[in-house]
C-alpha positions, 0 to 999 in steps of 0.5 A: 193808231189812236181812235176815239170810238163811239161809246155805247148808250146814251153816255157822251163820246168825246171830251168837252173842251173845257181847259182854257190858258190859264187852266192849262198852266195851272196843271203844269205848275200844280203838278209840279210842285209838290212837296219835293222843293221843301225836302230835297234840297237837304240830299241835294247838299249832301252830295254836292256840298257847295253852294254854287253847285247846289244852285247848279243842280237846280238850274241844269233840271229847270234848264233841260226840263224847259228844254223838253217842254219847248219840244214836247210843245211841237206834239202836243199841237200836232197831236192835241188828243187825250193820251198825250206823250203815249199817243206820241210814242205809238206815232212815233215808235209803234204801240209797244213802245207806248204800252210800255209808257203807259204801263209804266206809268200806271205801275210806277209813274204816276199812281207810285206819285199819287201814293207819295205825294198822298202820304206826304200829305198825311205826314204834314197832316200829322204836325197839326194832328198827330192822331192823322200822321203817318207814326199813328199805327192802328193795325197790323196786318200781313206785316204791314204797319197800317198808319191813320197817315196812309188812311188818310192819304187813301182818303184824299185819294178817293176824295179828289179821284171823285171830284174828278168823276162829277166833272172837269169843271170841279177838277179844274176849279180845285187845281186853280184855287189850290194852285193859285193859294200854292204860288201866293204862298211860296212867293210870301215865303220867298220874300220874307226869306231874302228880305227878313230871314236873311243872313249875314253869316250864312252868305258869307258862309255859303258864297265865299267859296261857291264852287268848293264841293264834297260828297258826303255818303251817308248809310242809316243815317250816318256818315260813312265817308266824305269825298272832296269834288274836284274834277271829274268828280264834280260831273259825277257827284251833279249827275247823282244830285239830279235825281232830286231836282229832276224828280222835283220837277216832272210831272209837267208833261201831264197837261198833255194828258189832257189835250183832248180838254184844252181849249185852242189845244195847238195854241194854249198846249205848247204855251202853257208848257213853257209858262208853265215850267218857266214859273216852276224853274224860278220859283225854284231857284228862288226858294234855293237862294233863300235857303241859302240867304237863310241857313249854312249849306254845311252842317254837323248832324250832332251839334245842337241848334237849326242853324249848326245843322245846316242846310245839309241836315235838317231835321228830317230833311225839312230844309223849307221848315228849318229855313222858316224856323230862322225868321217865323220862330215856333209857328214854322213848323206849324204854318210850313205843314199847313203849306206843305198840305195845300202844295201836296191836296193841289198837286195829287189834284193835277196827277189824278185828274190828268193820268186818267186820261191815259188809260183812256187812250190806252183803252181805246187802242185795246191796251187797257181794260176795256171798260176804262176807255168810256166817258161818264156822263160828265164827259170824263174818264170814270173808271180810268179814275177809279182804277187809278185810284185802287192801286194808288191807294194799294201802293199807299198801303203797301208801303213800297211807293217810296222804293219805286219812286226811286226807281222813277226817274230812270225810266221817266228819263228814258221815255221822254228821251224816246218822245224828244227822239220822236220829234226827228222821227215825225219830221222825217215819217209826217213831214206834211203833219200840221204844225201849228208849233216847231220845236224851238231851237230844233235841232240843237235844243231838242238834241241837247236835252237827249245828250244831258239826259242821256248823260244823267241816266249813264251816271246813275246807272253806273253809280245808283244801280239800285235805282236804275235797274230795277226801274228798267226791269219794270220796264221791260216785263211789259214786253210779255204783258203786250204780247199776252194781250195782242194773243188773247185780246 
């Protein structure tokens, strides 16, 4: 299906393979982490409303996202081709099925990302520089509120989108200085939670009764009512939570985006996916711990003081910044933004420099603008990075990125059921492929991940509607889109 055609002039034709080990591992765990890990753990409590469960959601999304990692690493070195998982799906599947990944992802997936996670930036921005948050409304227009935040978010947007056009030599630089400054300083955070913050009433508070949970349902800000988890309650109310922790750590396929660029792509690709997300997975069970070291998982939303709202409501969900609070004092919010912004600049880095690629591949097989499937002269994807980021920076506008990331996990579940499908699919239609790499613990682990992921998406179908359905009605209105464009070229 994939064909690397020559470009027309004197630009190059092919990628420089230019992403060594640790590049590589940098965009997995830059990609990552964002500013999820600082926020939804607050949502997470909410729903499960105990400790060990809390510890469990996060596990359980490490676990399974290792678990995906380790089969997606069989692919990736079979196919090490710009494009990743859709190059996959259309081998595996047919080029619809990659279309609609691809058209996903650039609708929702990852530029809804990229917009998101530049307006997180712009919101930490603002505790620093209030005139460059996201509450500063400059015009209206259309009805739209236009903050200098989503300015600001477009602004890093087109920034790190032309960094990426001068070369993949300053994108990774960037990804590796932002990424390594990123790690440093959660890993401070972390120790000074478990050795200084630590608390000796929120341990007890939190770990007499690790296993005891309750659901409370919020609406506007209030509570509505409160569940008490027991039985088969308890499945139900993990399956809910999981979005946030699942969401929280995506993005991790995105090296494979970039295969085209790595150095020893069938070594270093399936490597940096399992470092990569390993790292990911403890540091966020680590921060989890210390959350709960730090603060009491329940609180009251009315009671006054940082440590009577708890875990579950801290001020804006600020869970990380109200943990800091308890051992940094004022400066908590301060040096909490300043971390905030160098995990959000390095992680929006990562998804740019890599979702490009995409369209790239996608162009190539005449499913994407056509122009979009031409190098520059740096041997990188420009017009796939502009047009990528005109329509992230239309998303920041708009206002709406926050509605369709809700709809994200959903579909990314499907897909990457559909791709970790694919690997039984391809031992079957290539059985004399190369595979310099096997799918580890093949075929148990590989169909375990598509049990529990399976599970996840019944549960928040049946229970999240508004975030399931919508997602797959995007989904599926790129049936006509393809067939449009298989009609009239």
């Amino acid at each position: 299906m994939y064909r690397l055609n020559n470009n027309n002039g004197s630009f190059p034709s092919s990628f420089r393979h230019e992403l060594g080990l640790f590049d590589s591992v940098m965009i997995v765990i830059g990609s990552m982490i964002g500013s999820g890990i600082f926020i939804v753990s607050s949502d997470i409590a909410r729903t499960v409303g105990s400790a060990g469960l809390l510890l469990l959601v996060w596990f359980i999304a490490g676990v399974i996202t290792l678990i995906a990692a380790l089969s997606y690493g069989e692919l990736a070195a079979m196919m090490p081709k710009a494009g990743g998982q859709y190059i996959y799906l259309c081998e595996a599947y047919n080029p619809l099925i990659g279309f609609l990944y691809g058209w996903t992802l650039f609708l929702i997936i990852q530029s809804g990302t990229i917009a998101a996670v530049a307006v997180a930036f712009a919101k930490f921005t603002g505790v620093l520089l209030p005139g460059l948050g996201t509450n500063n409304i400059l015009i209206t227009f259309l009805g739209l509120n236009i903050s200098a935040g989503q300015l600001l978010a477009i602004f890093t947007i087109v920034i790190l989108s032309y960094i990426n056009i001068k070369g993949l030599k300053q994108g990774k630089l960037v990804q590796n200085i932002f990424t390594t400054a990123k790690i440093i300083s959660i890993a401070g955070l972390i120790v000074l939670g478990l050795f200084v913050g630590a608390n000796s009433h929120a341990i007890v508070v939190n770990f007499s009764n690790i296993w005891k949970g309750q659901w409370i349902h919020m609406s506007s800000g209030k509570i509505e009512w409160i569940t008490q988890l027991s039985g088969f309650s308890v499945i139900i109310a993990i399956g809910v939570a999981m979005v946030g922790s699942l969401f929280s750590s995506d993005a991790w396929n995105n090296i494979t985006f970039t295969a085209g660029e790595v150095k020893n792509p069938k070594r270093n690709l399936p490597l940096s996916l399992l470092i990569g997300t390993l790292t990911v997975t403890i540091i966020y069970m680590l921060v989890n711990v210390s959350y709960l070291v730090i603060l009491p998982l329940r609180g009251d939303p009315g009671a006054a003081g940082i440590a009577n709202h708890g875990i579950q409501f801290a001020a804006e969900d600020r869970v990380a910044t109200a943990a800091a609070n308890i051992f940094l004092g004022e400066p908590a919010a301060i040096i909490m933004a300043v971390l905030i912004m160098i995990s959000t600049f390095g992680c929006n880095n990562g998804l740019i420099l890599s979702g490009a690629r995409v369209y790239y591949a996608m162009a190539k097989d005449n499913l994407f603008f056509k122009k979009v499937g031409v190098l520059n002269k740096n041997s990188v994807p420009a017009n796939a990075l502009i047009i990528q980021a005109v329509w992230a920076s239309i998303l920041c506008l708009s206002g709406t990125y926050g509605q369709l990331l809700d709809y994200v996990i959903f579909a990314v579940l499907i897909f990457y059921m559909l791709t970790i499908a694919g690997v039984f699919i391809l031992r079957k239609k290539q059985p004399d492929a190369e595979r310099p790499y096997k799918a580890f613990g093949y075929p148990f682990l590989p169909a375990l991940y598509i049990f529990i992921a399976a599970s996840i998406s019944i549960i928040l179908l049946v229970y999240k509607p508004q975030y399931t359905w919508p997602g797959l009605i995007i989904v599926l209105i790129g049936i006509p889109v393809y067939l449009l464009k298989n009609k009239f070229g």
